[in-house]
MIRO-110956 format. One line per field, with one value per residue (C-alpha): residue in one letter; x, y, z. Coordinates in Angstrom, 3 decimals, always signed. Layout:
! MIRO-110956
type [A, ...] .
c1 [X, ...] .
c2 [Y, ...] .
c3 [Z, ...] .
***
This chain:
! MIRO-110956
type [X, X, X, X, X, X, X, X, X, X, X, X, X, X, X, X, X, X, X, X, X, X, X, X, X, X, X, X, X, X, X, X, X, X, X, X, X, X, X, X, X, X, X, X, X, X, X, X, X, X, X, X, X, X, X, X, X, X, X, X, X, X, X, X, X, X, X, X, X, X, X, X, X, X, X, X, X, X, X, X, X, X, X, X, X, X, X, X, X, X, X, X, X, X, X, X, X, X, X, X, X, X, X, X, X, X, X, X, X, X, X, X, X, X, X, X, X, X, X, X, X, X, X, X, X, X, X, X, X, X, X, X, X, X, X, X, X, X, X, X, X, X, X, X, X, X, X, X, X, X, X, X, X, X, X, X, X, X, X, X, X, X, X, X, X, X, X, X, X, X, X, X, X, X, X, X, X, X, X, X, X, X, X, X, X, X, X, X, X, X, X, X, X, X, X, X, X, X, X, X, X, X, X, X, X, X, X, X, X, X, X, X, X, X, X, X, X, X, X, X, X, X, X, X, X, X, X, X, X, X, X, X, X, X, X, X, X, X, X, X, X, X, X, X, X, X, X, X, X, X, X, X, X, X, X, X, X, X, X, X, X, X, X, X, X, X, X, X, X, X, X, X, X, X, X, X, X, X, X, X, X, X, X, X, X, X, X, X, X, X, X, X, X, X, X, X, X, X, X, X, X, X, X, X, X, X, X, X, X, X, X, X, X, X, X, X, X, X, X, X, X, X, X, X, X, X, X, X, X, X, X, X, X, X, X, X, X, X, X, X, X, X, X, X, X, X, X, X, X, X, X, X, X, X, X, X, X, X, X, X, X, X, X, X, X, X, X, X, X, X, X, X, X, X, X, X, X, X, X, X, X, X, X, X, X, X, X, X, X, X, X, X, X, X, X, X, X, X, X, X, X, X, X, X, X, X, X, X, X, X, X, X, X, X, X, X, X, X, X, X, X, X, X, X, X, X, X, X, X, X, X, X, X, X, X, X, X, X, X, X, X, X, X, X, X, X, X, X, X, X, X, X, X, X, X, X, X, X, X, X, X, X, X, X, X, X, X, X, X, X, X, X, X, X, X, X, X, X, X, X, X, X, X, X, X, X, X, X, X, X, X, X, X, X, X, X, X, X, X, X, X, X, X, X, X, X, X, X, X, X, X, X, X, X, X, X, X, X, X, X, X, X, X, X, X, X, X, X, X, X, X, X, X, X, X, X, X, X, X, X, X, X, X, X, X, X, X, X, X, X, X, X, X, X, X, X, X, X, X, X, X, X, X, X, X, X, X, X, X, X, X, X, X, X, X, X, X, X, X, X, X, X, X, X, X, X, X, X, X, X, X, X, X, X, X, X, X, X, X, X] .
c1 [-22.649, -22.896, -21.917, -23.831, -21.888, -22.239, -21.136, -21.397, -24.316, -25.965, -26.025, -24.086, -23.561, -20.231, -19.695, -17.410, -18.581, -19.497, -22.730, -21.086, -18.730, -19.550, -17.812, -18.368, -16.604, -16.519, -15.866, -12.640, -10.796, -9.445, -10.586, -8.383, -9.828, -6.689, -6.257, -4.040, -4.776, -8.579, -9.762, -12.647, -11.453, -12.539, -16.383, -16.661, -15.960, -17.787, -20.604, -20.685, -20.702, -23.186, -21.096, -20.861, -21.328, -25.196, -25.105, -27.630, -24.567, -24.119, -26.756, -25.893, -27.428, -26.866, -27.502, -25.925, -26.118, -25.881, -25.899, -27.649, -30.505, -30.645, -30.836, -32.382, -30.431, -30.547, -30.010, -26.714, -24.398, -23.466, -19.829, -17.172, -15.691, -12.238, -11.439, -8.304, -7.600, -9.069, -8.762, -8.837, -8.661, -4.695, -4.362, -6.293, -4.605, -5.037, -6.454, -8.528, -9.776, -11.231, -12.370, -14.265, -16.029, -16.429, -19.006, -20.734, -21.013, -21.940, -23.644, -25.180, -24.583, -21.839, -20.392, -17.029, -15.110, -16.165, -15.079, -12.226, -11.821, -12.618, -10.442, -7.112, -8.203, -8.812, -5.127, -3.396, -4.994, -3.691, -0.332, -1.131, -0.579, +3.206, +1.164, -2.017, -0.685, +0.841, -1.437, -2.740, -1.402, -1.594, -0.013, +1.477, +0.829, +3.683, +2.248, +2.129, +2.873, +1.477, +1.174, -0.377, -2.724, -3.772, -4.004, -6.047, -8.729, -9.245, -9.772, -12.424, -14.045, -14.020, -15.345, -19.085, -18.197, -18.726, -18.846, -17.787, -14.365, -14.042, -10.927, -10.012, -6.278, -5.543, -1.191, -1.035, +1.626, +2.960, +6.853, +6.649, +6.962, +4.307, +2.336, +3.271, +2.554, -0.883, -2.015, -1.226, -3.436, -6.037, -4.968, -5.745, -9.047, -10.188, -8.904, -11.336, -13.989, -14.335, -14.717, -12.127, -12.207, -9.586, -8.550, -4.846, -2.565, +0.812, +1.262, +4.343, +4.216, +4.427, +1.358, -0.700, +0.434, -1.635, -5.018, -7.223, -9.266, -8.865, -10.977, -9.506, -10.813, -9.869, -11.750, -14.252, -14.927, -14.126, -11.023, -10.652, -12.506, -11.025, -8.467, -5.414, -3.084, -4.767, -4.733, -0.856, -1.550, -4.966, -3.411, -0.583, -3.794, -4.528, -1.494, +0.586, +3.765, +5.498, +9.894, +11.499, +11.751, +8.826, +6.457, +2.603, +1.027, +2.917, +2.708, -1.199, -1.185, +0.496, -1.660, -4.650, -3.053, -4.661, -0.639, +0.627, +3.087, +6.691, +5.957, +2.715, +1.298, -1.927, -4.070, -2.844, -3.218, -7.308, -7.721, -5.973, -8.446, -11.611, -10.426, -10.057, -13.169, -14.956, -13.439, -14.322, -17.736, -18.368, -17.372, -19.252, -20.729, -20.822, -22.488, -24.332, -25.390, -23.520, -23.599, -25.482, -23.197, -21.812, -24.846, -26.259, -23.378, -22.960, -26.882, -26.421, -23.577, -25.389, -28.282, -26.214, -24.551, -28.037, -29.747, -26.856, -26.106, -28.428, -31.414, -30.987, -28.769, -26.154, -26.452, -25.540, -28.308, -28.478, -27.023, -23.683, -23.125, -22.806, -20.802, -18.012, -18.308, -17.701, -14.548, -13.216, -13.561, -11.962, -9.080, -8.073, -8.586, -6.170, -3.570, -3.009, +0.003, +1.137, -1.792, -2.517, +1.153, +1.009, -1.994, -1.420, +1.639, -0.676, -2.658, +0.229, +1.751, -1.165, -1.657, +1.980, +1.960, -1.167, +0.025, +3.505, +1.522, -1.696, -0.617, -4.282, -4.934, -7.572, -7.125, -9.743, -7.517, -7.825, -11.229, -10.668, -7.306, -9.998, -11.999, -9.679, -8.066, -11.471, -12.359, -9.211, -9.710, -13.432, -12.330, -8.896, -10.575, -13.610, -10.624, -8.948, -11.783, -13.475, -10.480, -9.274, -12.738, -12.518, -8.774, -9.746, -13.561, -13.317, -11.337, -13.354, -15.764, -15.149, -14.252, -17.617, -19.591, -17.959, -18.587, -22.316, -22.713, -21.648, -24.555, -22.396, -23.989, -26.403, -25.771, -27.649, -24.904, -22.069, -22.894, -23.280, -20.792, -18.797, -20.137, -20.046, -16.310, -15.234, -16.056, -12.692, -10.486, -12.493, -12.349, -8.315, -7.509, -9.662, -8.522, -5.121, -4.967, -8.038, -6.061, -2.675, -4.776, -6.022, -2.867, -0.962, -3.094, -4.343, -7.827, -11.108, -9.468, -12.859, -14.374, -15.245, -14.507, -11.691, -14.325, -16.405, -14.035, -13.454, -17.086, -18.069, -14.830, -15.706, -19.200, -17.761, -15.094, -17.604, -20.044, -17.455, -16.342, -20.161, -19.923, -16.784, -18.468, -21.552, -19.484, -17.921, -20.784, -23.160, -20.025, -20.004, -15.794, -13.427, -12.398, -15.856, -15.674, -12.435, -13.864, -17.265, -15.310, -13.753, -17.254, -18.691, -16.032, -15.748, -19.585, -19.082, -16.389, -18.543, -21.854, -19.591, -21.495, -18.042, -17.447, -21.321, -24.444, -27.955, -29.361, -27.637, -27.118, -29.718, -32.967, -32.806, -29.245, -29.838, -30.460, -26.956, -26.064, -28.080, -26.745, -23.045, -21.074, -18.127, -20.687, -22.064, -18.576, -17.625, -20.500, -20.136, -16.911, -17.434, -19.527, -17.655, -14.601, -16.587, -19.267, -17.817, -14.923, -13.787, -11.938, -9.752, -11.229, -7.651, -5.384, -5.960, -9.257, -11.043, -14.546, -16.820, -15.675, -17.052, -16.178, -17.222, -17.259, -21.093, -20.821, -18.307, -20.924, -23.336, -21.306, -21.363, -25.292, -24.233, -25.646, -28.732, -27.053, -26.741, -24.563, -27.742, -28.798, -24.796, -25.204, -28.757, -27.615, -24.471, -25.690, -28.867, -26.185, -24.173, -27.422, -28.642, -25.036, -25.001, -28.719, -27.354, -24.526, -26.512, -29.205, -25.561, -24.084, -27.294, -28.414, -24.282, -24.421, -23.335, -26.037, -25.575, -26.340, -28.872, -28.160, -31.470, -32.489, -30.923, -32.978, -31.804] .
c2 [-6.362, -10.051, -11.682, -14.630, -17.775, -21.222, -24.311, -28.045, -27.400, -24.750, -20.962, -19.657, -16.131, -14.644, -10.995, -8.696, -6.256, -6.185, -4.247, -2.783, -0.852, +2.607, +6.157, +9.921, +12.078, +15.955, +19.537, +20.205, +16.784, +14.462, +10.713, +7.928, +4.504, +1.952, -1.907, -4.687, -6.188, -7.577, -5.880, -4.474, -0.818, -0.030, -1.795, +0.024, +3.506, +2.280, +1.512, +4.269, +6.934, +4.638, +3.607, +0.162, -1.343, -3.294, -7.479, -10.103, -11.802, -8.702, -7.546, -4.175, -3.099, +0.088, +3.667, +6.918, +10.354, +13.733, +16.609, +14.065, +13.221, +9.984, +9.917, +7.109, +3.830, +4.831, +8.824, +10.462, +12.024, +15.942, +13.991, +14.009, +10.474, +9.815, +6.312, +4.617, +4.395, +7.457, +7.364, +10.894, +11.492, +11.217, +14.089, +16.579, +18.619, +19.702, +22.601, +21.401, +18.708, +20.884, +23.022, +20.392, +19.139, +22.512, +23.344, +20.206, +20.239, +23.978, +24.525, +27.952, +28.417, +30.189, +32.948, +31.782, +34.232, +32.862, +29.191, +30.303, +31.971, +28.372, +26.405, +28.315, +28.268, +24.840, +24.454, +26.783, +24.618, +21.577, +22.716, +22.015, +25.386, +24.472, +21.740, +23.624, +23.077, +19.730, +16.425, +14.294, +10.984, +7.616, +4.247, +4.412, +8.427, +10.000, +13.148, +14.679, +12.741, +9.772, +12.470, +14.865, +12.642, +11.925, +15.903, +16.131, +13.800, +15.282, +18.890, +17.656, +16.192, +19.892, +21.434, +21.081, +22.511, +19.300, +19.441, +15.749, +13.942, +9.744, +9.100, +5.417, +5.142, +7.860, +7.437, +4.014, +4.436, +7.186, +8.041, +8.995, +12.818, +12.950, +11.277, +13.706, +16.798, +14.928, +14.441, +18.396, +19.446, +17.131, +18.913, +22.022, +21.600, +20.565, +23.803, +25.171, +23.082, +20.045, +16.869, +14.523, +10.100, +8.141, +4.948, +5.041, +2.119, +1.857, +5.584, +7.052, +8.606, +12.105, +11.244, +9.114, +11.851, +14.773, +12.790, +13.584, +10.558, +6.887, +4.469, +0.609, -2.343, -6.076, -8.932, -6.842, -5.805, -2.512, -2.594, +0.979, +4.549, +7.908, +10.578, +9.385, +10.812, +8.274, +5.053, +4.207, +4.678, +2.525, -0.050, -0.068, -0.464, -3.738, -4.882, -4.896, -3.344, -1.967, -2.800, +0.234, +2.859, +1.873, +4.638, +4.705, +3.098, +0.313, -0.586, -0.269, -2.339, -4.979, -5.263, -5.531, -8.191, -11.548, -12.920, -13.628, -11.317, -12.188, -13.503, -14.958, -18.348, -18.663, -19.270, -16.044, -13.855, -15.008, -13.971, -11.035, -9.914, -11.253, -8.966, -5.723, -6.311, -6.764, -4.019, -1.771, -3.091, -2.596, +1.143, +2.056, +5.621, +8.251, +11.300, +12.141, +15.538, +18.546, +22.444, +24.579, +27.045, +23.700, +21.934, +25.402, +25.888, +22.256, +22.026, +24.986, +23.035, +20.083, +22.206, +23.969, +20.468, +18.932, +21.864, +21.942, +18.117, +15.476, +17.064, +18.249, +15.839, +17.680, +21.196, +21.911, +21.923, +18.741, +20.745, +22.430, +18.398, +17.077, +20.292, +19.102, +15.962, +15.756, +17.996, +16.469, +13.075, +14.383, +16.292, +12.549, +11.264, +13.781, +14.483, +10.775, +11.085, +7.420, +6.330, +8.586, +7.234, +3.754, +3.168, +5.347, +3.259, +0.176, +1.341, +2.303, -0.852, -3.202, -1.212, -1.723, -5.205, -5.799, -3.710, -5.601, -8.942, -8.579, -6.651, -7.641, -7.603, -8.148, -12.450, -14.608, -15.656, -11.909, -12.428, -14.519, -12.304, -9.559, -10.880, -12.460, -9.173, -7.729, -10.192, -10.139, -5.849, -6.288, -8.618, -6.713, -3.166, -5.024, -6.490, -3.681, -0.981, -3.940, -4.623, -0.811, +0.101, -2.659, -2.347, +1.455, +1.707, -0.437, +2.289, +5.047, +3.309, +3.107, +6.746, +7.849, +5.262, +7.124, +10.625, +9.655, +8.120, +11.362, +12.928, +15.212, +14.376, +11.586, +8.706, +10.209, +13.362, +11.247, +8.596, +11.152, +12.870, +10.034, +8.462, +11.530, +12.545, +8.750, +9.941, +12.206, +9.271, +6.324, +8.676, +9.141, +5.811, +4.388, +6.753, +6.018, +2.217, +2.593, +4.970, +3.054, -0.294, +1.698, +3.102, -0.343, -3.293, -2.133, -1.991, -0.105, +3.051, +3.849, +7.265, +8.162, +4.636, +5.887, +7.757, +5.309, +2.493, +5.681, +5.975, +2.360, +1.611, +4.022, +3.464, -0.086, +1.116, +2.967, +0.190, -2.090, +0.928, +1.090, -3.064, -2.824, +0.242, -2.000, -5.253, -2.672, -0.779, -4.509, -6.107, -6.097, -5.626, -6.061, -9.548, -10.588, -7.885, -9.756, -12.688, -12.137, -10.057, -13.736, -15.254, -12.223, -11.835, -15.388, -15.239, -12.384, -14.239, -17.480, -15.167, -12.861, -13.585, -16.355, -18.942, -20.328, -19.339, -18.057, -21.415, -23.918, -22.299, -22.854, -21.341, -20.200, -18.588, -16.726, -13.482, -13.151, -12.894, -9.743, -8.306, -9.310, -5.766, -7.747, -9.336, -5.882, -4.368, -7.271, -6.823, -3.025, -3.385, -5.820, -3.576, -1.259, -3.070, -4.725, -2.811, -1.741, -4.115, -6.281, -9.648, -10.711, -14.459, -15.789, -17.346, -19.151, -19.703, -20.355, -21.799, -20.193, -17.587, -13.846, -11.547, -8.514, -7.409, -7.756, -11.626, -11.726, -10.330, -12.754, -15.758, -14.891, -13.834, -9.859, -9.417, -7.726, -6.112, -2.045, +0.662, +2.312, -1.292, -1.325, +1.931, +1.160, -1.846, -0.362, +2.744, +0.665, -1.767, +1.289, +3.014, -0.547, -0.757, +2.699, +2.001, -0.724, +1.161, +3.524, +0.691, -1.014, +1.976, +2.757, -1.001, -1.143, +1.917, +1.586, +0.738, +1.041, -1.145, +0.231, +0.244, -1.410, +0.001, -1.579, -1.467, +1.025] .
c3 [+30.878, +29.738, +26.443, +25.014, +24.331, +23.248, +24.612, +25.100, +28.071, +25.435, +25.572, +28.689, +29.806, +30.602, +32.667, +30.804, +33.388, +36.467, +37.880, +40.735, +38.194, +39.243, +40.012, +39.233, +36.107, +37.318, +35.467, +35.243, +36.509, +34.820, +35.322, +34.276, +33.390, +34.244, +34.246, +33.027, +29.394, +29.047, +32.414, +29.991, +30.467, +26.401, +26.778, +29.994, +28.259, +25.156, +27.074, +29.043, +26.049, +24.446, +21.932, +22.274, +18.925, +18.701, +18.733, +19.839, +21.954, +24.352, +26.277, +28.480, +31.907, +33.692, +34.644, +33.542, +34.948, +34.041, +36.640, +38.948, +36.470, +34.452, +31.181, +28.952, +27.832, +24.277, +24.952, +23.221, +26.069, +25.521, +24.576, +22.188, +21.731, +20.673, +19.648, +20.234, +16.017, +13.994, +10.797, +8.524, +4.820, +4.263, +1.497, +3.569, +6.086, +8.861, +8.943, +5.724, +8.057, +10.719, +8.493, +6.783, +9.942, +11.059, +8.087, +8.399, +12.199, +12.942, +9.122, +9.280, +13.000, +12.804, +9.736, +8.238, +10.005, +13.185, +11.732, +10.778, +13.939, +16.110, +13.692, +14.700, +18.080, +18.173, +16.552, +19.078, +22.024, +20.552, +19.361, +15.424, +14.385, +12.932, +11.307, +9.795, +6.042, +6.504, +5.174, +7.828, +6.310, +6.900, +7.132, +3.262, +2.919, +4.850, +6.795, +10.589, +13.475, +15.272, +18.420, +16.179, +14.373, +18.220, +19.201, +15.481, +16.718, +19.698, +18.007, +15.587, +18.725, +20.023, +17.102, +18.971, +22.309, +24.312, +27.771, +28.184, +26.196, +26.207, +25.024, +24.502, +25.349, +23.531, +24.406, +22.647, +20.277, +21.343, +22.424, +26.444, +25.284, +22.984, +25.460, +27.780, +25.620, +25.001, +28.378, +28.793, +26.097, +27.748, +31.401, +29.786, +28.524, +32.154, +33.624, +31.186, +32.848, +30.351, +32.405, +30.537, +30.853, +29.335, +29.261, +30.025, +29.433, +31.598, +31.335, +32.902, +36.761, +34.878, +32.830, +35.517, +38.080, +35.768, +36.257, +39.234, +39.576, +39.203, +38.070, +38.613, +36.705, +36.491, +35.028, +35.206, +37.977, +39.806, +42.159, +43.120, +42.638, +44.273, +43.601, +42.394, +45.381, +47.517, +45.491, +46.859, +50.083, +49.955, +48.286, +51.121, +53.949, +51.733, +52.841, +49.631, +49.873, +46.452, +45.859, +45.849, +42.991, +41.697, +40.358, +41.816, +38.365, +37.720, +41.728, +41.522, +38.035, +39.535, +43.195, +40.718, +38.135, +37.630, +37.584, +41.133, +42.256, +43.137, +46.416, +45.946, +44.984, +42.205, +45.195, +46.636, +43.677, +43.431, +46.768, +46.901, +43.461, +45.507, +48.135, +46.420, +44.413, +47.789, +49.632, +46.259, +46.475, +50.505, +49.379, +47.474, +47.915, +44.634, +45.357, +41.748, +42.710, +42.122, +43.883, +42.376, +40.460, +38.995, +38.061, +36.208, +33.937, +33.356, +32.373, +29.786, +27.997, +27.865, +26.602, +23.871, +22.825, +22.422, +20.374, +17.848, +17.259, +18.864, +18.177, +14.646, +13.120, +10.556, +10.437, +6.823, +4.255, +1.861, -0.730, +1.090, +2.252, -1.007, -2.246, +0.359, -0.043, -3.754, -3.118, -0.446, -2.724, -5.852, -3.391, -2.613, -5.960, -7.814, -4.519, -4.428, -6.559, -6.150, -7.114, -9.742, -11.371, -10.722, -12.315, -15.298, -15.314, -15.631, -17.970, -20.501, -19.677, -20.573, -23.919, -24.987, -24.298, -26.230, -29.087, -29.011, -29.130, -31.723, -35.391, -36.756, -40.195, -42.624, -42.816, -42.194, -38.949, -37.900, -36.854, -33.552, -33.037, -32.686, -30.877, -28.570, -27.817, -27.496, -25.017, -22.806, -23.103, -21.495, -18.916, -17.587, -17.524, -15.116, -13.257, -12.238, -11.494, -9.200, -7.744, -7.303, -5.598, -3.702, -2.298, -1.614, -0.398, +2.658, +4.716, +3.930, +4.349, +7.984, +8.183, +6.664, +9.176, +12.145, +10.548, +9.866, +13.395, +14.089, +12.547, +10.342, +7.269, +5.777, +3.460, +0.103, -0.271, +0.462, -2.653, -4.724, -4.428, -4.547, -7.663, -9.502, -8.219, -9.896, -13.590, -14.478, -13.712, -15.068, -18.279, -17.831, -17.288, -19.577, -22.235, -22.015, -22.502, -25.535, -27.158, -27.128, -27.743, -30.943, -32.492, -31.947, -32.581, -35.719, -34.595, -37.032, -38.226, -39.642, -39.103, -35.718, -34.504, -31.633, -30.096, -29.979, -28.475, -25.567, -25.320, -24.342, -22.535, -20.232, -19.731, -19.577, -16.747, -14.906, -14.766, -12.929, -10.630, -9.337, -9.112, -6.771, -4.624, -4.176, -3.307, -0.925, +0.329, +1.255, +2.431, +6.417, +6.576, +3.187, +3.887, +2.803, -0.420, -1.630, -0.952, -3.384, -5.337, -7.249, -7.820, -8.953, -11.590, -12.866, -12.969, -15.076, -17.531, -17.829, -19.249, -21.376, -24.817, -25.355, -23.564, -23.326, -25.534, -23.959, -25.368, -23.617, -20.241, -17.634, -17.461, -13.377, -14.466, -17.947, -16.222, -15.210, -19.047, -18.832, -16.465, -17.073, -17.199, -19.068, -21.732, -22.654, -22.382, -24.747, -27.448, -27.535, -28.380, -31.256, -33.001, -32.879, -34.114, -36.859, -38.064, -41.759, -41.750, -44.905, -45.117, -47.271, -47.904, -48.361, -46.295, -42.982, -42.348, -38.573, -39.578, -42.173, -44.489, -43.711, -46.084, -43.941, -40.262, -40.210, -41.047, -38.726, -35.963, -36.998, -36.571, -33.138, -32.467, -32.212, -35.730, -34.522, -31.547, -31.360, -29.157, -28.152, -26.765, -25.137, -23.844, -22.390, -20.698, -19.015, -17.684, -16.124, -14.576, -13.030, -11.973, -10.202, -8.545, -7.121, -5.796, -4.269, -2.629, -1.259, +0.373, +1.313, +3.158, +4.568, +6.395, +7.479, +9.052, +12.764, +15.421, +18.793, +21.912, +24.161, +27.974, +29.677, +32.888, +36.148, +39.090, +41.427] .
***
C-alpha cells in the first residue's frame, strides 16, 4: 500500500505497507495484529476487511482469500468489523440498541420471538445482561461502561452471524480487567468457531497469552507470523535476549521497535529491523487451503452471511426503516433531558429579557421599537436552530454513515424520518419564547394575531433547522459546517428586507434576498404585527408620520406583501434545504478503496 505525496522533486510515493505483509486467519483462533505506534497495524486491518476509507493519495495492492479462493478487490468479506471508536445513540439502551439493528439487519428473516430470542443471547455471550435497561451513553450522557460500550459493539457486529470479526484495538481505553473480561468474550466466540483478528496494543501477558496467532508489523513491514507460543523463543534464535521478568509482549515489542534498545547504537537498531523483516520475508510459506470438514462449514457461513446482507442490502422494507428511524430520532430528542431544559431555559430567558427591555406603545417612536425587536426576534431564532443542528448533526452524522455502509438501511428513510421527528420541538421552543415575547412587549393584541406570530415563527424556526441539517449534511466533517455556518448567517442578516433595499444591491446577488430565511421570517412577522395597528401622531416622531400599521408597512416596501406569500416562501426554502440534505448525505456517504490485483 503506497500513499501519494508531494514534495520539492514533485509527487513521490511512500509504503505504508509492505507487499510481503501476509499470514493466514483460521476458525476458531484467535489472531492478534501487534506493533509499536505507526507500524500501520489499523491500515493493514482496514485494508484487509476492505474498509479502508477511498482517496486519490492511497492506492492499495493485494490479495485476499477465503477458504482458499480469492475474492475480488472490491468484494465485501462474510465479516463483522468493529472499529476502534463506535459511536451509538446515547439515550438508547442496550438492549433497545440491538434490538434496533436487529430489525433492520434480519427484517423479515426472522419472527420477533426469534429476535428477541438472539438479542438476549447475544447479551448473555457478552455479559450485558445486568446492563439490558441501562442507556448506552456517551462522552456528556453518563451511561454503561467504557468495557461495555466495547462488549456492545461487538454484539451488534454479531447480530448477522459472521463468520469473520476485525476488531481494531478493541482494549484501548480500557482498565487491564475489562480488557481481560473482553478478550474472554472474544476467546469464546472462537471456541464457537468464529475466526477473530484484532489489533492489540501493549496488552497484558494474560491478554496476549489468550491469542493463538501473531501477526508482527513495523514500519510496515511484516516482522513475524506464527503461533504466539513460539514468537519468544524465535525472537531468542535472532539473537536478542529479553532482562528478566519481563512478560513475552513487551519483550517482542521492543526486539521489533524502531528505538534502539538499551544496549544498542541507531546503527544497530536499523539493522536489527532489516534483519527481522528479511528473515520474515525468506519465510514466508501460508498454506491458504483448508481440510475439508473445515472448508464446507466455513463455505456455508460465508454463504448464509452473503444471502442475508451483501447481496440484498437492508432487509427491512422501506416502510418498517423509516418507522424506526423516526422513533429512534424522537427517543433522543425527548430523553435528552439536558437538552430539553437548557434550551427551554434559553428560550424563556430571551423572552424575559426582551419583554423587560421593549414596553411598545402606540407613539410614532413605537414604530422602529417594533420593528427593531422584530428584527433582532427573526435573527436570534435563525441563530440558534442553525447553530443547534449544527452543534448536534455532525455526530450522528457519522453514526448513520457507518450504519448505512453497513447496508442496514438507505439514506431516503433516514431524512425523513429525521425531518419529520424535528417538528414537535421546533413547535415547543418556538412557542415558548413567541408567547412570552407576546404577553410582555406589548405586541398586536388583535384577534387571532398570537396564533399567527406561533404560526410563522415556527415555519420561520423550521426553515433554519433544515438550513443547519443541510450545512451539516454537504459539509465533509463539522469544522467546515461551523465554519460556513458564519457566512451563511451574516449573508442572511445583510438581505433581511433592513439593512439594504432590492434596488441598490447588486444584480448577480439579489437572489439571495429571496431566498433569505431571516428576510421572510422578518416580513411575516411585520404583517402580522402591523396589519390593523393605529398611531397616535403625537409625540416623538422617526421620519414621516403613519397614522396606521399599514403606512407603517409601506414605509418599508412590505405594503403589498402577504402571509400566504411568507408562508410560500418558507416552506419552499425548508423543502430546498431538506433536498439538499438528502443529495448531501447521499454524495458523503463513505466509499471505500478498492484493493487492485497483485500479481501472484
Amino acid at each position: 500500500m503506497t500513499t501519494k505525496t508531494k514534495g520539492k522533486r514533485g509527487k513521490q510515493q511512500r509504503f505504508l505497507l509492505d507487499g510481503s505483509v501476509h499470514g493466514r486467519a483460521q476458525p476458531g483462533r484467535m489472531l492478534a495484529v501487534m506493533g509499536p505506534s505507526g507500524a500501520g497495524k489499523s491500515v493493514f486491518i482496514h485494508a484487509l476487511a476492505g474498509r479502508l476509507k477511498d482517496s486519490r493519495k492511497l492506492s492499495l495492492t493485494g490479495n485476499r482469500y477465503v477458504n482458499g479462493q480469492k475474492v475480488n478487490g472490491d468484494a465485501l468479506l462474510p465479516a463483522a468489523f468493529v472499529e476502534q471508536d463506535v459511536n451509538f445513540f446515547p439515550h438508547m439502551t442496550v438492549r433497545e440498541t440491538l434490538d434496533f439493528r436487529a430489525s433492520l439487519k434480519l427484517g423479515s428473516l426472522v419472527s420477533v420471538s426469534q429476535r428477541d430470542a438472539m438479542v438476549v443471547q447475544l447479551m448473555e455471550q457478552l455479559g450485558l445482561t445486568k446492563s439490558a435497561n441501562t442507556i448506552v451513553g456517551d462522552q456528556k450522557v453518563r451511561g454503561i461502561s467504557g468495557g461495555e460500550r466495547k462488549r456492545l459493539s461487538i454484539a451488534v457486529e454479531m447480530i448477522s452471524s459472521p463468520s469473520l470479526i476485525f476488531l481494531d484495538e478493541p482494549t484501548s481505553g480500557l482498565d487491564s480487567a475489562a480488557a481481560a473480561s473482553l478478550v474472554e468474550a472474544l476467546r469464546k466466540l472462537a471456541n464457537q468457531g468464529k475466526t477473530i483478528i484484532a489489533v492489540i496494543h501493549q496488552p497484558s501477558q494474560h491478554v496476549f497469552s489468550m491469542f493463538d496467532d501473531l501477526l508482527l508489523l513495523s514500519e510496515g513491514q511484516q516482522m513475524y507470523y506464527g503461533p504466539v507460543d513460539h514468537v519468544r523463543t524465535h525472537m531468542e534464535r535472532q539473537g536478542f535476549r529479553p532482562e528478566k521478568e519481563v512478560g513475552t509482549a513487551e519483550f517482542v515489542l521492543e526486539c521489533i521497535s524502531r528505538y534502539p534498545r538499551h544496549d544498542e547504537s541507531d546503527d544497530d537498531a536499523k539493522n536489527r529491523m532489516v534483519a527481522l523483516a528479511e528473515h520474515a520475508r525468506s519465510t514466508q510459506s501460508v498454506d491458504l487451503g483448508l481440510d475439508e470438514h473445515n472448508k464446507n462449514n466455513r463455505n456455508k457461513e460465508v454463504s448464509q452471511y452473503s444471502s442475508s446482507v451483501s447481496r440484498h442490502g437492508p432487509r427491512a422494507s422501506l416502510l418498517r426503516q423509516f418507522k424506526l428511524l423516526m422513533k429512534r430520532s424522537i427517543q433522543e430528542a425527548f430523553r435528552g433531558k439536558g437538552v430539553l431544559i437548557l434550551k427551554t431555559v434559553q428560550q424563556v430567558t430571551i423572552g424575559l429579557i426582551y419583554g423587560g427591555i421593549y414596553k411598545l406603545g402606540k407613539n410614532q417612536a413605537s414604530i422602529q421599537d417594533r420593528y427593531g425587536l422584530i428584527s433582532l426576534t427573526a435573527i436570534g431564532a435563525a441563530n440558534m436552530a442553525i447553530a443547534s443542528s449544527l452543534r448536534a448533526f455532525p455526530k450522528e452524522k457519522a453514526i448513520v454513515a457507518n450504519e448505512i455502509a453497513s447496508r442496514m438501511y438507505r439514506t431516503l428513510p433516514y431524512f425523513v424520518g429525521k425531518a419529520i421527528s424535528e417538528l414537535p420541538l421546533v413547535a415547543f421552543y418556538n412557542g415558548i419564547m413567541m408567547t412570552l415575547l407576546y404577553k410582555l412587549t406589548g405586541l398586536n393584541q388583535g384577534v387571532g394575531k398570537l396564533r399567527q406570530f406561533l404560526t410563522v415563527t415556527m415555519m420561520h424556526g423550521l426553515a433554519a433547522e433544515s438550513l443547519g441539517l443541510a450545512i451539516g449534511a454537504i459539509s465533509a466533517n463539522s469544522d467546515i459546517a461551523l465554519g460556513i455556518f458564519p457566512a451563511v448567517l451574516i449573508l442572511n442578516i445583510i438581505f433581511d428586507g433592513r439593512n439594504i433595499s432590492v434596488e441598490n444591491t447588486p444584480k448577480y446577488l439579489r437572489w439571495i434576498s429571496k431566498v433569505g430565511l431571516i428576510r421572510w421570517g422578518f416580513e411575516g412577522l411585520s404583517v402580522v404585527e402591523f396589519t390593523g395597528l393605529k398611531f397616535q401622531t403625537g409625540g416623538p416622531r422617526r421620519g414621516p408620520v403613519a397614522k396606521t400599521g399599514e403606512e407603517a408597512l409601506e414605509r418599508m416596501g412590505l405594503a403589498d406583501r402577504t402571509l400566504t406569500q411568507v408562508f410560500r416562501a418558507q416552506l419552499s426554502i425548508t423543502v430546498v434545504c431538506w433536498c439538499l440534505s438528502f443529495v448531501g448525505m447521499t454524495l458523503t456517504r463513505q466509499q471505500f478503496l478498492t484493493m487492485k490485483d497483485a500479481n501472484p
